[in-house]
C-alpha positions as CSV (number, residue, x, y, z in Angstrom):
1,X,-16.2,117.0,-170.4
2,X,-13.6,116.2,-167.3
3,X,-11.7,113.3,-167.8
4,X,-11.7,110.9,-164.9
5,X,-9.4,110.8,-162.6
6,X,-9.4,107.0,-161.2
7,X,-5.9,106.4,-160.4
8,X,-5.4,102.9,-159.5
9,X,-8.6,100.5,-158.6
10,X,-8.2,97.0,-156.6
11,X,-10.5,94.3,-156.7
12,X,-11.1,92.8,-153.3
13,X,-12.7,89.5,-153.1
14,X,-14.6,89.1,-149.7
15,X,-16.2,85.8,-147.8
16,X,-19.4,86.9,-146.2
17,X,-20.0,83.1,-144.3
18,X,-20.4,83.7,-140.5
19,X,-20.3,88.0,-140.7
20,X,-22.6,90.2,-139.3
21,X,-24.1,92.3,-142.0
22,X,-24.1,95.6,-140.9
23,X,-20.2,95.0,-139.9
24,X,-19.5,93.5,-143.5
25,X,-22.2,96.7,-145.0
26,X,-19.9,99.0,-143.5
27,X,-16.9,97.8,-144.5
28,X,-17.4,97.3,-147.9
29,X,-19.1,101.0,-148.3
30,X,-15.9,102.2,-146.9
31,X,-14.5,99.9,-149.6
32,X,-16.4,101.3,-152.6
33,X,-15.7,105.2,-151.6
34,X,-12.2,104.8,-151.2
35,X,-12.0,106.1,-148.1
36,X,-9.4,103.8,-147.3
37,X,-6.6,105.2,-149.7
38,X,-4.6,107.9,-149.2
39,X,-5.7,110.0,-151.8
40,X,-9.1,110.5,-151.0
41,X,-11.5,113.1,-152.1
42,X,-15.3,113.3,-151.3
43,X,-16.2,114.7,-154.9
44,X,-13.8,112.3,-156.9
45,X,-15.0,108.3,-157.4
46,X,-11.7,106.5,-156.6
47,X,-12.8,103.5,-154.4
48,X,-12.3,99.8,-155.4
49,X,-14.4,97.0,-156.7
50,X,-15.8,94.5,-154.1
51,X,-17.1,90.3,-155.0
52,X,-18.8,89.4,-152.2
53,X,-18.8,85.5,-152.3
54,X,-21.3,83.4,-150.1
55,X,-24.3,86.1,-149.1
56,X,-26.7,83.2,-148.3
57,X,-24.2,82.4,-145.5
58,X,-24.5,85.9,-143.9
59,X,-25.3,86.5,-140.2
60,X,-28.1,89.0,-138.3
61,X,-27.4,89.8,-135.1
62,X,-30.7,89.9,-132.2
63,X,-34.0,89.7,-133.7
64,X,-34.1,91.6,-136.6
65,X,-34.5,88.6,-139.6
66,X,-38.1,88.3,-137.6
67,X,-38.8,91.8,-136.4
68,X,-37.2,94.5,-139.1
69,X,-39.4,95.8,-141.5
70,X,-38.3,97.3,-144.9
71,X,-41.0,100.0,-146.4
72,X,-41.5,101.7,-149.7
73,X,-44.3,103.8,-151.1
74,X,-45.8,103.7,-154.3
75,X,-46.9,107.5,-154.1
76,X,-50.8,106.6,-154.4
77,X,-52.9,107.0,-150.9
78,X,-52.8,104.0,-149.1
79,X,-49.7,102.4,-151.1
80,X,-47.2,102.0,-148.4
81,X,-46.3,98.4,-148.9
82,X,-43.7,96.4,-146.0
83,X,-41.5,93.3,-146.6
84,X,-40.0,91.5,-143.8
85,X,-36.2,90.9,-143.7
86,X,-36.5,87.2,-143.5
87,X,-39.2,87.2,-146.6
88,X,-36.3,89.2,-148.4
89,X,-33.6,86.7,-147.2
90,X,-35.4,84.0,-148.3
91,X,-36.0,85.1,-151.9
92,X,-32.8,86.8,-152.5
93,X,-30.3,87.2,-149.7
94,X,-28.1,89.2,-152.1
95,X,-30.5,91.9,-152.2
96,X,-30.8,92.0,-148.5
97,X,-26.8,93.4,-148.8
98,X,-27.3,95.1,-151.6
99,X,-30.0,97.2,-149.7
100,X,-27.6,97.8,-146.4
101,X,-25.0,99.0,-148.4
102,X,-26.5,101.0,-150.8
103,X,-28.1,103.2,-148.1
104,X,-24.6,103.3,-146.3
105,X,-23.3,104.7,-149.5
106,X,-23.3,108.7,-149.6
107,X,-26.8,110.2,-151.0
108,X,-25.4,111.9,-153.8
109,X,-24.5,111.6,-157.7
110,X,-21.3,109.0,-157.0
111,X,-23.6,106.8,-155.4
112,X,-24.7,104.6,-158.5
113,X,-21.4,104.7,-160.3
114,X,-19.9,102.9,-157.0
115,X,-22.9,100.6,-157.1
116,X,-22.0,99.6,-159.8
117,X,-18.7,98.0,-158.8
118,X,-20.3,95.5,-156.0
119,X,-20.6,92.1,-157.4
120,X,-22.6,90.1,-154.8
121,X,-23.1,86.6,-155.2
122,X,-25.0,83.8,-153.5
């Protein structure tokens, strides 16, 4: 086995009152890869850990908390099942994040190790 190479890893502590989520998403994806360092490498995990503080607070731009519809399948005929975005606010607005950010995360093996490292809270 490799040892890993993580070199040195902040921890950046982030207000999400009044921000856009796709904006803040974005931001804390480029956050996680480590995109921002010098150092970078596509196949190495060397991003930073993000707390995310206030997610209830968060802001949607348009119409989308009303109109946006999240889907997922069960893999049976006839199982596609839909949520709302305001029905997942509602219940848990830290998923609602969690979900942006994981699918503007990479699609490949890093992905749930840099997961990991988001703390989101309410």
């Amino acid at each position: 086995m490799q040892k890993k190479d993580i070199g040195s890893r902040k921890t950046h502590n982030i207000d999400a009152t009044d921000k856009i989520l796709g904006r803040l998403a974005s931001r804390v994806s480029l956050l996680l890869t480590g995109k921002n360092k010098a150092n970078y490498f596509p196949n190495k995990d060397q991003g930073d850990s993000v707390i995310i503080n206030n997610a209830a607070k968060i802001k949607v731009s348009g119409n989308k908390m009303t109109q946006k519809i999240y889907y997922r399948h069960s893999g049976y005929p006839g199982g596609l099942k839909t949520k709302k975005m305001k029905e997942i606010f509602e219940k848990n607005p830290a998923e609602l994040l969690e979900k942006a950010i994981y699918n503007m995360l990479p699609k490949n093996k890093l992905r749930a190790e840099r997961m990991k490292r988001l703390q989101i809270n309410n």
